[in-house]
C-alpha positions in Angstrom: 16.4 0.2 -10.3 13.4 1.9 -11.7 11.3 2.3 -8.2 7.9 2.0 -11.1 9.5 -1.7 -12.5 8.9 -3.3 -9.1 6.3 -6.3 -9.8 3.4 -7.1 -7.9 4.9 -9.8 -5.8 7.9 -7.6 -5.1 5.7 -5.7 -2.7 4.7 -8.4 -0.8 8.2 -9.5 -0.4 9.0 -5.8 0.8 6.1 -6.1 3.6 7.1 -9.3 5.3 10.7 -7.7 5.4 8.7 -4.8 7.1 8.0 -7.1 9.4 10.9 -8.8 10.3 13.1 -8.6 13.6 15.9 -6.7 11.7 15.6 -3.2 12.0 17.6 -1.6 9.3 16.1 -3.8 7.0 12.9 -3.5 8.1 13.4 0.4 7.6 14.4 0.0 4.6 11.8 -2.2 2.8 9.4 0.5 4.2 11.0 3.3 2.4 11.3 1.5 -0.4 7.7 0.3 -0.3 7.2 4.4 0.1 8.9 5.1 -3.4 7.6 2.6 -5.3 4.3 3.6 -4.6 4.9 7.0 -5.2 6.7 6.4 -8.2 3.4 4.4 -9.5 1.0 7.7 -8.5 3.6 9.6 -10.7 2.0 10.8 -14.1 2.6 9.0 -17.0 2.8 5.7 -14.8 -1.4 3.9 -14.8 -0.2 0.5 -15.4 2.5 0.8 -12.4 0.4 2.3 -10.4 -3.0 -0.1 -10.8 -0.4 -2.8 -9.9 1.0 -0.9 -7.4 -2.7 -0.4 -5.9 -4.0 -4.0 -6.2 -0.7 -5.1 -4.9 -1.0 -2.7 -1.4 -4.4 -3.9 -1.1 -3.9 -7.6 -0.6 -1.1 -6.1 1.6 -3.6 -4.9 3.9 -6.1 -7.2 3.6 -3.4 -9.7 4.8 -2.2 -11.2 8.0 0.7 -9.2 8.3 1.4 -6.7 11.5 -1.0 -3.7 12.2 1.7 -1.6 11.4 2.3 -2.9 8.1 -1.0 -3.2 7.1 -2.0 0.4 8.1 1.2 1.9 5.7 -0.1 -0.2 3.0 -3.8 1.8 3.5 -1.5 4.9 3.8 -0.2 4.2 0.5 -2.9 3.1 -1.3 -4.8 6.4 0.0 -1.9 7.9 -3.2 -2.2 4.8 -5.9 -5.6 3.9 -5.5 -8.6 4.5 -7.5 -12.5 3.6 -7.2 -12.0 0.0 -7.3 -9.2 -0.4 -4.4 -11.7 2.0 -2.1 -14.0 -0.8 -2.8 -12.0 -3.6 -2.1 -10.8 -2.1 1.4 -14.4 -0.9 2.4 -14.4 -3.9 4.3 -11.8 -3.0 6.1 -12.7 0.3 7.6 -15.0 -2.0 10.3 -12.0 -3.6 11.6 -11.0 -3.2 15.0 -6.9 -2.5 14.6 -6.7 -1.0 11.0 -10.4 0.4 10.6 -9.6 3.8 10.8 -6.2 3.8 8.4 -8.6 2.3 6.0 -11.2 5.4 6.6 -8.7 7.9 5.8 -7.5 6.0 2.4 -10.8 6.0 1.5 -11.4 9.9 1.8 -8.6 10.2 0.4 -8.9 8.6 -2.7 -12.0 9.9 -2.8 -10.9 14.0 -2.3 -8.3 13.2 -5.6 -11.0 12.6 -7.6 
């Protein structure tokens, strides 16, 4: 599979498996949550990688673990743009991911 063809919802479905109890698979939906997104940052790929980029942040902006929350800010600190630093702004207040959300900010904002 294409790692740039995964659709929006697909990266959802990758974090709750990031959060499950098995290991291996947990493993593995976060290496493949890794390549996706840096397939989407790849040149050639803007539509992949604006969905890759609102997809991550409603990742983090979710319920999910701390864990998986703070390598969807990792991520989106390669796929995001001006408008996903906005939408995780909020974010850099919160207690457990605050400071993930900081350093996705700087760095989206050091690429440009």
């Amino acid at each position: 599979m294409n790692r740039t063809t995964l659709i929006y919802a697909d990266y959802g479905k990758l974090a709750d498996q990031m959060s499950g109890s098995d290991s291996v698979a947990s493993k593995a939906a976060k290496l493949e949550l890794e390549v996706a997104a840096h397939a989407a940052a790849a040149p050639g790929q803007n539509a992949a990688r604006v969905q890759a980029a609102k997809a991550l942040v409603d990742v983090a902006k979710s319920n999910r673990p701390r864990l998986v929350r703070a390598h969807a800010l990792r991520l989106i600190g390669f796929v995001g743009g001006k408008a996903e630093a906005g939408a995780i702004a909020g974010l850099a207040k919160h207690p457990e991911i605050g400071q993930d959300a900081k350093i996705a900010i700087k760095r989206i904002q050091s690429a440009k």
